[in-house]
Phi, psi and omega in degrees: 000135161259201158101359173282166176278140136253123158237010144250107163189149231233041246232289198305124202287162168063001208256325158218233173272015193255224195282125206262019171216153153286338176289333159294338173301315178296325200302302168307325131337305159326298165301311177291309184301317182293351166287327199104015187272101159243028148197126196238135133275116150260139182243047183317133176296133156218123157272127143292155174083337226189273193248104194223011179280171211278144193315344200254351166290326201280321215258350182271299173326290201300287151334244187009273192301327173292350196240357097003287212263002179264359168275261277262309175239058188340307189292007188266110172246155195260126180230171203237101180239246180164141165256150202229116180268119195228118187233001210178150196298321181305323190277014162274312175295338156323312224277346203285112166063061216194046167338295157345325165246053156219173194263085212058073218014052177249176171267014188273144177202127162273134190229119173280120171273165148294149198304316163281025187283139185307167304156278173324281203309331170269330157324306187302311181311312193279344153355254255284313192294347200269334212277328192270021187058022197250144170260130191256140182215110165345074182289142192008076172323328189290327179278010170285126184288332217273353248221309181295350220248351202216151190247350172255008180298344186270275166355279175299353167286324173316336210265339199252357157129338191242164194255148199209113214226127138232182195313126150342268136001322195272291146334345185275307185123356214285324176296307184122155249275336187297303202287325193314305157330306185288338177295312157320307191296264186297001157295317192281008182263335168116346167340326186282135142259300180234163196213137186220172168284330200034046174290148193214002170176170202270016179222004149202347117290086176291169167269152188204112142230351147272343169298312197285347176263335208268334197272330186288320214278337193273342183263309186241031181107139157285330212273338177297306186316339210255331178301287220266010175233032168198299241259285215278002174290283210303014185235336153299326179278309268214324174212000000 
């Protein structure tokens, strides 16, 4: 099947810790179309402090790898978003009037905590982030511990408001059997919106995005597959 979304990934060369050439971008991009991928958000990190580079910089990368990749993979469309690192009340209030961190002119912002980061703080966050009129979307929710501690917690972040996406790899077993289960678990609760690669190179954190569509569709169905990799990126992104 084509026609799926990445709308995580670390794809775009130099920008952060994700693919550290352009000839790994192409490779990568390459692996994605042979997956069935036709439409990538790149989602370069921005940390302050740590991955901050300037947006006109990102945006010069991103022009490149489109101008690169359109004889090679025509059917492909390309979109530009950012993971958004919220570690503090300012960097929630950055987001207040800041296109720029969101995901490909949608009101949507992919938002990464710390692994340890508390249960309170990210409820307040998809609040706040909920109040600024922005759709807030969980990135692999599964590396939160505090997510693991409560059996309604993901159900209530959904209930305050936020889309809720996780890792590729993670369903794969690739994390290891706690997250793989726990991922099993809200997929069969209906809990999952969304699932990306979070790829960051072609030789270990990888695109696995057809092994991982291929394991939802024999345990719950295409139609799930086709909801969460193709019906809702495209309603996030798109409208």
């Amino acid at each position: 099947m084509t026609g799926y979304w990445d709308i995580h990934n670390h794809i775009l060369p130099g920008v952060d810790d994700g693919s550290g050439c352009m000839r790994e971008t192409m490779e990568m991009l390459e692996e994605e179309y042979r997956q069935g991928v036709r439409h990538i958000v790149f989602t370069p990190h921005y940390r302050r402090g740590m991955f901050a580079i300037p947006r006109e910089e990102i945006q010069t990368v991103y022009a490149r790898v489109c101008e690169m990749a359109a004889d090679r993979f025509p059917e492909m469309e390309f979109y530009l978003g950012c993971e958004y690192y919220i570690h503090s009340d300012a960097s929630v209030e950055r987001l207040r009037g800041n296109p720029k961190y969101y995901m490909a002119g949608s009101r949507t912002v992919l938002m990464e905590f710390a692994y340890e980061a508390s249960y309170a703080w990210i409820m307040q966050t998809v609040s706040e982030v909920r109040q600024m009129g922005l759709q807030p979307v969980v990135a692999h929710a599964e590396r939160y511990e505090c997510l693991y501690k409560g059996r309604d917690r993901v159900a209530e972040l959904k209930t305050q408001g936020a889309y809720i996406q996780i890792n590729c790899e993670s369903i794969l077993g690739k994390c290891g059997r706690k997250a793989k289960h726990f991922c099993m678990k809200l997929l069969k609760e209906d809990q999952i919106d969304l699932m990306a690669s979070d790829a960051h190179d072609t030789e270990y954190r990888i695109v696995n995005i057809r092994e991982a569509a291929e394991l939802i569709s024999r345990k719950f169905g295409q139609e799930k597959v086709e909801t969460i990799f193709i019906h809702i990126p495209k309603k996030i992104i798109l409208t």
